[in-house]
C-alpha positions in Angstrom: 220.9 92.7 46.6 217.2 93.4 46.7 216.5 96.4 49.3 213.7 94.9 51.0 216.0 92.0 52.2 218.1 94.4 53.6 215.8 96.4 55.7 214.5 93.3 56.8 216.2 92.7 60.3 216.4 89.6 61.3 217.9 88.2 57.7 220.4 91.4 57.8 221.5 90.5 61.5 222.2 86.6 60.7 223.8 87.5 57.2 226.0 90.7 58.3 226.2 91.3 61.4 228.9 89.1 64.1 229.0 89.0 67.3 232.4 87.6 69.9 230.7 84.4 71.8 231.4 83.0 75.3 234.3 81.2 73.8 235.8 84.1 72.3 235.3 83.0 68.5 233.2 86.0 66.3 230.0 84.1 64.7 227.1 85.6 62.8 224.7 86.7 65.0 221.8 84.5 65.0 218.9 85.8 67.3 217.7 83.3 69.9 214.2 82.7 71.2 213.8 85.5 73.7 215.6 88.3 71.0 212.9 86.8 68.2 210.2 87.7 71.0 211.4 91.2 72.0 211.6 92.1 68.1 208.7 91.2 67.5 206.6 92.8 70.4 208.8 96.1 69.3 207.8 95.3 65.6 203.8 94.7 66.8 203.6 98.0 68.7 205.5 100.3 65.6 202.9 98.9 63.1 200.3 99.7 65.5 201.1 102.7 67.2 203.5 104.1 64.2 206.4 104.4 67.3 207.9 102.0 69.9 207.8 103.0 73.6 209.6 99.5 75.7 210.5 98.9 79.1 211.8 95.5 79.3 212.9 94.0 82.7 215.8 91.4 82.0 217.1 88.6 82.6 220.6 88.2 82.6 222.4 86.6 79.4 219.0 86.9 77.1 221.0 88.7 74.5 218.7 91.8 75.5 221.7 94.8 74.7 222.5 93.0 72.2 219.6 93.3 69.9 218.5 96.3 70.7 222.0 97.4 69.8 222.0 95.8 66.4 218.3 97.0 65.9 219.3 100.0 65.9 222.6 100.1 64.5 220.8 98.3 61.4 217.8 101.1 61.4 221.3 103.7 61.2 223.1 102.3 58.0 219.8 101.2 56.2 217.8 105.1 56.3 218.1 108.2 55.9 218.6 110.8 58.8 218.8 108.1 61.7 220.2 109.4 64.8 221.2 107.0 67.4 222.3 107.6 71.3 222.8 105.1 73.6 223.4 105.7 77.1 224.6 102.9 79.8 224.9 103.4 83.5 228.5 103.4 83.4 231.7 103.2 81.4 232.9 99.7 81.2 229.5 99.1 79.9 229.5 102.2 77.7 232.7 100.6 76.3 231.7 97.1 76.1 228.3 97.8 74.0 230.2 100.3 71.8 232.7 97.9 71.1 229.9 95.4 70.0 228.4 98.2 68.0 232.0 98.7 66.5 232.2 95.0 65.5 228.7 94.7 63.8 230.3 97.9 61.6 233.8 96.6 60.7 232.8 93.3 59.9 230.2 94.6 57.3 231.3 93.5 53.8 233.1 96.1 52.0 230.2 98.6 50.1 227.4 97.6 52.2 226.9 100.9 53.6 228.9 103.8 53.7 232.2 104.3 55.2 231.6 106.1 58.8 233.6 109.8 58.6 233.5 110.4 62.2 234.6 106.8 64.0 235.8 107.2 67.4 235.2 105.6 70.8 231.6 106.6 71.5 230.8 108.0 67.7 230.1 106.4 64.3 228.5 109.4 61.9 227.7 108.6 58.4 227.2 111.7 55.9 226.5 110.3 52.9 223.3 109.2 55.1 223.1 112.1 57.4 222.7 109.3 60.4 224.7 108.5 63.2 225.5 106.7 66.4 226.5 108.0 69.4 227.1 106.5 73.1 227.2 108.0 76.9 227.7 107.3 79.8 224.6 108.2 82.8 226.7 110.8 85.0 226.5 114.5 84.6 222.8 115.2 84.7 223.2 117.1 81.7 223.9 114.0 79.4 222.2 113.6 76.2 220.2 116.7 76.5 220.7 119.5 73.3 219.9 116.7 70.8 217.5 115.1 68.5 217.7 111.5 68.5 215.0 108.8 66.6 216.1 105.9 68.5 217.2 105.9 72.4 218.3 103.0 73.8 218.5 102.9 77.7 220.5 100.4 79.3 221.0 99.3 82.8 218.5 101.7 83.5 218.0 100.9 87.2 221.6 101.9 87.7 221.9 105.3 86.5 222.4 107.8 89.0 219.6 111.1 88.1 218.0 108.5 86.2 214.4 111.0 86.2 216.4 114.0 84.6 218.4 112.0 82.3 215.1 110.2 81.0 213.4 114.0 81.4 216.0 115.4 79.0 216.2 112.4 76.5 212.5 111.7 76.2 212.9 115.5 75.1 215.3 114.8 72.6 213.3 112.0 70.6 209.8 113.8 71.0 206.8 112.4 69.9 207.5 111.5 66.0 206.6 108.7 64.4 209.1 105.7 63.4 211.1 106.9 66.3 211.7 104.4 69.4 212.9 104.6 73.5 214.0 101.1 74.8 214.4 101.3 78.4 215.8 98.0 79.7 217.8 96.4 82.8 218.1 94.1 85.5 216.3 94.3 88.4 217.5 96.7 91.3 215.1 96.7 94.3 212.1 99.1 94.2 211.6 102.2 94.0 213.8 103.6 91.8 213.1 105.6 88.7 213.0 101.8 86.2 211.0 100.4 88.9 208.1 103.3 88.8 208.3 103.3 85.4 
């Protein structure tokens, strides 16, 4: 298959990737209207700025996670030295978008991209590619720090507890490179705290 249709995302996501619906069947995941908008506002400001800084405020059952989990996931198995982290503000959540990570791997046609040789509950690591996806969960302060990651994907941002030294220490870890990316998202929690100042 011709590589440029493969890097392009939205034909890659509604070929490959699945998703499990509301009624519990697993159907290719075909973006809606506000996922179409959100990539392409993240798109707009790479070409432009050569790097993608987001805070999206969201509404609830926009699909929101869920592209910016196969966004990234794609960017991992389609480049070269890719390193992923995700970090949710707590661990049913941490499980539940790894687990939709997990699904968009396994139900990859056989030879599409590498098989993963670390694939555990919050790790897929590729090294044939040297890239990698990783997931946490916002408690110890000290989460996510001591690495170098090209795409961070905050979610539920306005729940995490130390939210200003987790975002301190990650910001630190993705630096200031291009093609790298930090989506903060989440639904609203009052004012004040660290998402809301953002």
């Amino acid at each position: 298959m011709d590589l440029n249709k493969l890097r392009d995302f939205k034909f890659f996501s509604e070929t490959f990737f699945k998703i499990r619906t509301k009624t519990g069947s697993v159907d290719p995941f075909v973006l809606n209207r506000a996922q179409i908008y959100i990539d392409a506002r993240l798109d707009a400001q790479l070409k432009e700025t050569g790097k993608v800084r987001a805070i999206i405020l969201k509404g609830r059952q926009q699909g929101v996670s869920t592209l910016v989990q196969a966004r990234y996931f794609h960017k991992t198995i389609t480049n070269r030295g890719i390193k992923t982290f995700i970090l949710t503000h707590e661990g049913q959540a941490t499980k539940n978008l790894f687990e939709m990570t997990k699904r968009y791997y396994e139900y990859l046609p056989k030879g599409l991209c590498p098989k993963a040789e670390k694939d555990n509950q919050k790790e897929l690591k590729f090294n044939s590619l040297d890239s990698g996806y990783a997931i946490g969960t916002a408690g110890a302060k000290g989460t996510g720090r001591s690495q170098t990651v090209q795409l961070l994907h905050g979610s539920e941002v306005a729940f995490w507890p130390n939210a200003a030294e987790h975002a301190q220490g990650l910001f630190q870890a993705v630096g200031d490179q291009d093609n790298t990316e930090i989506i903060l998202e989440s639904t609203a929690n009052g004012i004040g705290n660290f998402f809301h100042s953002s």
